[in-house]
Phi, psi and omega in degrees: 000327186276005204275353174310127176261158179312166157310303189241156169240183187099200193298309162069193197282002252312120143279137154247095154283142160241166196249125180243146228266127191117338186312170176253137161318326166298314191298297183294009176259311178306312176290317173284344180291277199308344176286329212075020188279317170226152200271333211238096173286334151311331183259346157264005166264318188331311182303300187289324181286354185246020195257183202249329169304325189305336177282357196235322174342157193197139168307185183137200165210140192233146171277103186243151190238173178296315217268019191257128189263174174346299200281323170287322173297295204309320181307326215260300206291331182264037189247137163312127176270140176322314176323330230253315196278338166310314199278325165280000000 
């Protein structure tokens, strides 16, 4: 499930995602799918429901990049983003 590669290699894209509190894993594979982040939003709930990460993702809005694969974004997703932390 993890051997999927980034979209891009190099440097890759910066995306800004935000994650609003409460998405659903489907909502968030469709939102990195429609971004260009990941080609399969279905094969990225897959990733998140089998990942170490799923308990931990936190709303925010996060800097994500093409050349970051699944596991690294969700990794990226589960560190509190300033926004997130401002609010507590």
């Amino acid at each position: 499930i993890f051997t999927e590669p980034a979209i891009s290699t190099g440097t890759g894209r910066t995306v800004t995602v935000t994650i609003p509190r409460g998405m659903s894993a489907n909502e968030m594979g469709e939102l990195l799918a429609n971004q260009g982040l990941v080609e399969d939003s279905k094969l990225f709930v897959l990733q998140y429901y089998a990942s170490e990460y799923r308990k931990d993702i936190k709303p925010g809005t996060f800097e994500l990049s093409t050349n970051m694969t699944a596991e690294e974004m969700m990794k990226v997703m589960a560190t509190p983003s300033d926004t997130e932390e401002e609010k507590e």
